[in-house]
C-alpha positions in Angstrom: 40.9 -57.2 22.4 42.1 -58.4 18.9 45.8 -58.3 20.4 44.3 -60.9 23.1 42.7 -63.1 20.6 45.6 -63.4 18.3 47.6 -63.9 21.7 45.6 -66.8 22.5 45.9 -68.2 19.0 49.6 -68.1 18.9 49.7 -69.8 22.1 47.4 -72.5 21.3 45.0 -72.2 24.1 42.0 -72.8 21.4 39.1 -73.2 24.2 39.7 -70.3 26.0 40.1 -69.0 22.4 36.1 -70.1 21.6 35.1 -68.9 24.7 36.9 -65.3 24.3 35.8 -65.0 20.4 34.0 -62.4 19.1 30.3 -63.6 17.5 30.4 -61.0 14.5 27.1 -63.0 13.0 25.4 -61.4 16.1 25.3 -58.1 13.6 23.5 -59.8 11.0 20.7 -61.0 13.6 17.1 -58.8 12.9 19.4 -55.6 11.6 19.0 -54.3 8.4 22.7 -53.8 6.9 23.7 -55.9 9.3 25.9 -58.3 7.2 28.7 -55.1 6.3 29.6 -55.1 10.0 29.6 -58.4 10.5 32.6 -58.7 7.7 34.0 -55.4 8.6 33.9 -53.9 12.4 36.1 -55.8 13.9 38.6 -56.4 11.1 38.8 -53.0 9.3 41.1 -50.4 10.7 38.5 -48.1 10.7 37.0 -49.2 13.7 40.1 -49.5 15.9 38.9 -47.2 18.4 35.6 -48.4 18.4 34.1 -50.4 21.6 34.2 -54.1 21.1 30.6 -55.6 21.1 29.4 -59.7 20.4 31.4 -61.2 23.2 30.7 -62.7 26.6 31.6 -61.4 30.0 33.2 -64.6 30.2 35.1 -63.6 27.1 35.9 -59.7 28.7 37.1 -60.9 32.2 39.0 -63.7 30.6 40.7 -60.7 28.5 41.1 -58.6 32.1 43.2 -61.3 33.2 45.3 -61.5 30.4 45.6 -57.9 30.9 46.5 -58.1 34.1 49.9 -60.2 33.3 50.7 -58.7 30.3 51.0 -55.0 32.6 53.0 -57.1 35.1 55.4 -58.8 32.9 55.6 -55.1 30.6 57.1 -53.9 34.4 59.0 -56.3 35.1 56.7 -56.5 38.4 57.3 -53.4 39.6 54.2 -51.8 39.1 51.1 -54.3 40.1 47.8 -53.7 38.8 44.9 -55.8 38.0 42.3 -55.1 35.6 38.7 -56.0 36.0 35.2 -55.4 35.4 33.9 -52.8 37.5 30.7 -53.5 40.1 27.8 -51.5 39.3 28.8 -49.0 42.1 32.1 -48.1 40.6 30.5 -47.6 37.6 27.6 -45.3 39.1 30.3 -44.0 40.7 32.6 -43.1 38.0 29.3 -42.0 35.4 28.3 -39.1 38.4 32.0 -37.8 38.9 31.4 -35.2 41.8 27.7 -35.0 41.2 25.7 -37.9 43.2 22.1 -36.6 42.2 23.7 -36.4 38.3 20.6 -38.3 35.9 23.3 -38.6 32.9 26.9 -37.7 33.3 26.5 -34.1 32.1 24.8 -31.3 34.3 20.5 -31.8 33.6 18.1 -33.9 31.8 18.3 -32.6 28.4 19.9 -34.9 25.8 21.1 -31.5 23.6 24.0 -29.7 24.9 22.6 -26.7 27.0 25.8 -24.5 26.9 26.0 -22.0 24.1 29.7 -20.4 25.5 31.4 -23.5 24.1 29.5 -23.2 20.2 28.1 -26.6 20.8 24.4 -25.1 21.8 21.6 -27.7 20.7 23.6 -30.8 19.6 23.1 -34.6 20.8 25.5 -35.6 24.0 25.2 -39.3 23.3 24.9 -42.0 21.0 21.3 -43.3 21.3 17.9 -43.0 19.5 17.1 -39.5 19.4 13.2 -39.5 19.3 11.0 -36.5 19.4 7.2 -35.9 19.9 6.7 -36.7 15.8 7.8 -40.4 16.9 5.6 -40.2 20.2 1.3 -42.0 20.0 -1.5 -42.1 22.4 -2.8 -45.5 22.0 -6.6 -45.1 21.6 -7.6 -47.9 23.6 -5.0 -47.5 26.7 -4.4 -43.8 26.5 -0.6 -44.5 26.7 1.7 -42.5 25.2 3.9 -45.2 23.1 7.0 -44.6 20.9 6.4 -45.1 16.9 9.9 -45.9 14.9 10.1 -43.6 12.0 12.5 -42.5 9.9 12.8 -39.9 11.9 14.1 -41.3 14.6 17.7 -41.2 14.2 21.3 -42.0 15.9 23.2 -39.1 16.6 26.7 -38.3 17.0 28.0 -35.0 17.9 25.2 -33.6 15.5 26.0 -36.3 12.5 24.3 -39.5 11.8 26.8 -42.0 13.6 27.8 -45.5 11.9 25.2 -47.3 14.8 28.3 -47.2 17.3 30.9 -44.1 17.4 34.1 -43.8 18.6 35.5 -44.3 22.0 36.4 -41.3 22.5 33.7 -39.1 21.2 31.5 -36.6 22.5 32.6 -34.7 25.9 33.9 -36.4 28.6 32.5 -36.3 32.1 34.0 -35.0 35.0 36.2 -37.8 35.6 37.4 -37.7 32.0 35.5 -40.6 30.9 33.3 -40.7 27.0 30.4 -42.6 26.5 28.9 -43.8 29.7 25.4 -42.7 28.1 24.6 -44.6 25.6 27.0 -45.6 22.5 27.3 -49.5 24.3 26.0 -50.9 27.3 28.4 -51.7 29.5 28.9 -55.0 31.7 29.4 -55.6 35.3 30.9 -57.8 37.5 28.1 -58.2 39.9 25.1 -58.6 37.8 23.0 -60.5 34.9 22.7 -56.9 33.3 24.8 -54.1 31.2 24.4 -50.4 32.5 24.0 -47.1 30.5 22.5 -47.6 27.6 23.5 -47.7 24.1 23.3 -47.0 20.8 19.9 -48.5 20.2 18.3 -47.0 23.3 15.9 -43.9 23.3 17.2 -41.3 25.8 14.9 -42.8 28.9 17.1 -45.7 28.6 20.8 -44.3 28.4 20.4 -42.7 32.3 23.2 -43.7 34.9 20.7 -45.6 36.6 19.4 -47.7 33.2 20.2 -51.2 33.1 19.4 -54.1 30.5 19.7 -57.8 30.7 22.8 -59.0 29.1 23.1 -63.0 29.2 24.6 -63.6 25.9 27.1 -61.5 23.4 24.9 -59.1 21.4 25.7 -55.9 19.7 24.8 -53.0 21.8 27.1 -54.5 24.9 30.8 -53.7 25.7 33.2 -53.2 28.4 35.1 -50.9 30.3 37.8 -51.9 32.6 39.1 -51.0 36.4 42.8 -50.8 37.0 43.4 -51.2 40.7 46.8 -50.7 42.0 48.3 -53.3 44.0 51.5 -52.6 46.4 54.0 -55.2 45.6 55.3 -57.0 48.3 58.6 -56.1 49.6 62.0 -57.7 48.7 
């Protein structure tokens, strides 16, 4: 995404340019600590293969396109593909892999890894707020159970305390291959006002492959994954 920026830059398109920009002050809104990733996560190289987060969809499907002809002109136009935001289907599609009735993209509805074989027995499978009952309240007037913020209440990644978002790649992929579609960032797509999946800054309820959140406006917790279609060039 940086590549695309510095692309547009160079080229001198400066609206699409302020339409396309990352918002990094959109870390320093209400968060604590919020001002160190606003300077560093998306200029340090330590977060290279972190999700980009504070832009638009605007912004994302503007970078699809410029995706799109940057493939074609790498092939020479031999090998057409476009790149998009995927529709909610494709994307509750691709979180299940072979498994329609699938709650989160691993087998079950526990958020700790059931399979003691692999060594990984117990530990978180997403990034999101890992709350247990000491963080859980029956409100004496309602009798609902409500959730209570604590300091125990914690984000998790593979066991450690992640850095709010974690890696790309991190985790264990689904069936399809694919990391993080619970949780980590919510993701946009194309035919909605709302990201999918959770994120980093959701309790484990809200990082299902059915969850959704409204996402009108770059913030923090959304991202973006793209579609590659594969389009048959027309014959010579």
């Amino acid at each position: 995404y940086l590549e695309f920026l510095l692309d547009l830059k160079q080229r001198g398109e400066s609206e699409k340019y302020e339409i396309a920009k990352i918002d990094s002050l959109g870390w320093s809104r209400n968060f604590n600590g919020g001002a160190a990733y606003a300077e560093y996560y998306h200029n340090h190289p330590a977060y290279t293969e972190y999700p980009v987060v504070n832009i638009t969809k605007t912004g994302a499907e503007m970078y699809c396109e410029w995706l799109t002809k940057k493939y074609d002109a790498i092939s020479n136009g031999e090998l057409k593909v476009k790149f998009r935001i995927p529709t909610r289907a494709e994307w509750i599609r691709a979180a299940r892999g072979d498994n329609h009735s699938k709650v989160y993209t691993w087998n079950g509805v526990s958020l700790l890894k059931q399979d003691g074989k692999s060594g990984f027995h117990g530990q978180v499978q997403a990034n999101c707020i890992r709350n247990g009952a000491e963080s859980i309240t029956r409100n004496k007037e309602t009798g609902k159970f409500e959730f209570i913020y604590t300091n125990y209440s914690n984000y998790f990644s593979g066991g450690k305390s992640a850095d709010v978002t974690a890696p790309s790649k991190s985790y264990w992929p689904n069936d399809f291959g694919m990391y993080n579609m619970n949780g980590n960032v919510s993701e946009m797509i194309s035919d909605g006002d709302f990201a999918v999946g959770g994120d980093w800054n959701s309790p484990g309820y809200d990082i299902r492959n059915e969850s959704i959140k409204d996402f009108k406006e770059a913030n923090r917790t959304v991202g973006f994954r793209v579609v590659a279609t594969y389009i048959e060039p027309l014959k010579k």
